[in-house]
C-alpha positions in Angstrom: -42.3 32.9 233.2 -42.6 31.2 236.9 -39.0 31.1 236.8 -38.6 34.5 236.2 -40.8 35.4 238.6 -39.1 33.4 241.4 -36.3 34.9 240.4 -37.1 38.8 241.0 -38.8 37.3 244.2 -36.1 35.2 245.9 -33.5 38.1 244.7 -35.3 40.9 246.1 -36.0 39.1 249.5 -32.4 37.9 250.0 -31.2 41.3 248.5 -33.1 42.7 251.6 -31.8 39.9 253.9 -28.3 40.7 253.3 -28.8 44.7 253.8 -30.4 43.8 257.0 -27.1 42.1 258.2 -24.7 44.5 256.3 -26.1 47.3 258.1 -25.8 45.6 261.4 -22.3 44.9 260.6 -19.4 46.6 262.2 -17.2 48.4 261.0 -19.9 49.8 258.2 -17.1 48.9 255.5 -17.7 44.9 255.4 -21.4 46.4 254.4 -21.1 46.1 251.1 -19.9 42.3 251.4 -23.5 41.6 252.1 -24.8 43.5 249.3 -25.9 41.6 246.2 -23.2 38.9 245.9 -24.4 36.5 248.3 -28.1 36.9 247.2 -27.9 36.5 243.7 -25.6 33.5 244.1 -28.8 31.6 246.5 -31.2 32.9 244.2 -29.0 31.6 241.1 -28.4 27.9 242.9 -32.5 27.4 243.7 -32.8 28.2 240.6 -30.4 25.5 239.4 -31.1 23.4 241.8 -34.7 23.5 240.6 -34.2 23.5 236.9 -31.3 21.3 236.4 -30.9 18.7 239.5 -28.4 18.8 242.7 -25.3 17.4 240.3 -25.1 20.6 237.9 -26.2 22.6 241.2 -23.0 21.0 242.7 -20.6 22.2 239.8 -22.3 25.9 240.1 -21.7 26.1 243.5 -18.1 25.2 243.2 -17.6 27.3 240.4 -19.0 30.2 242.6 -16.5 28.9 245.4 -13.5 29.0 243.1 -14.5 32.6 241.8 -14.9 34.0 245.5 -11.3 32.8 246.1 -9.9 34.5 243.0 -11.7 37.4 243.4 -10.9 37.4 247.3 -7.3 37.2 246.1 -7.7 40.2 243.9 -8.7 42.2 245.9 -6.2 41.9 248.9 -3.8 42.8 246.0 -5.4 45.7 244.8 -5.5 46.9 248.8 -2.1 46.3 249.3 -1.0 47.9 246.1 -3.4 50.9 246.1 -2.2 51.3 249.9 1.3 51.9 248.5 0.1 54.6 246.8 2.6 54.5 244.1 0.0 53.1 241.3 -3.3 54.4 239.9 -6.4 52.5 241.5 -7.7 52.3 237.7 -4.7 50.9 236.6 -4.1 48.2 239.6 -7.3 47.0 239.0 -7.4 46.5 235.5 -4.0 45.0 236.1 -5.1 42.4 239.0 -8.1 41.2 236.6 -5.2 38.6 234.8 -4.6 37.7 238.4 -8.1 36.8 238.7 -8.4 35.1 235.7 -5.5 33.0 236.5 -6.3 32.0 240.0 -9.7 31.4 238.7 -8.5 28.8 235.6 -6.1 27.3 238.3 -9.2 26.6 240.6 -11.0 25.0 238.1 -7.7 23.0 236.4 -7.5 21.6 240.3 -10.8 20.6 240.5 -11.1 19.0 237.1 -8.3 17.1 237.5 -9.5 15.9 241.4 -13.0 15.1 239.3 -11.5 13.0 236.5 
């Protein structure tokens, strides 16, 4: 129950840390960067950090690390095919999600065979 309660407490504070900065940001679309990603992920590592030791907290945080590039890549994909206009933003993203599973399972095949 403490951890719970933590939880909806360190998320809600660094939810409302990371507005603060997103709406100083300029231009107003990086905003949303600072949203909820960055909270939830802090929030999520205390928690593990907490609960399971700084070794499994290690492996989370590099798992986090390896989805951020993945999804980073996705993204710039999406833009520069939605930019084209020639696709259907639906359909590009549903399309780049393999992309990010791939580059995602790549990170992780790199790192596990660096670990072993």
């Amino acid at each position: 129950m403490i951890d719970l309660l933590f939880r909806f407490l360190a998320g809600g504070v660094l939810v409302s840390l990371f507005a603060v900065i997103g709406d100083m940001v300029r231009p107003k679309s990086f905003a949303g960067l600072f949203g909820a990603a960055p909270s939830v992920a802090l929030a999520t590592l205390g928690l593990t950090l907490m609960n399971e030791g700084s070794a499994y907290a290690a492996i989370e945080a590099r798992s986090m690390m390896i989805g951020a590039v993945a999804f980073m890549l996705y993204a710039a994909v999406c833009n520069a095919a939605i930019a084209r206009g020639r696709t259907h933003v639906a359909a590009v993203a549903i399309g780049c999600l393999a992309l990010w599973v791939a580059v995602a399972l790549a990170g992780w095949g790199i790192v596990l065979r660096g670990a072993a």
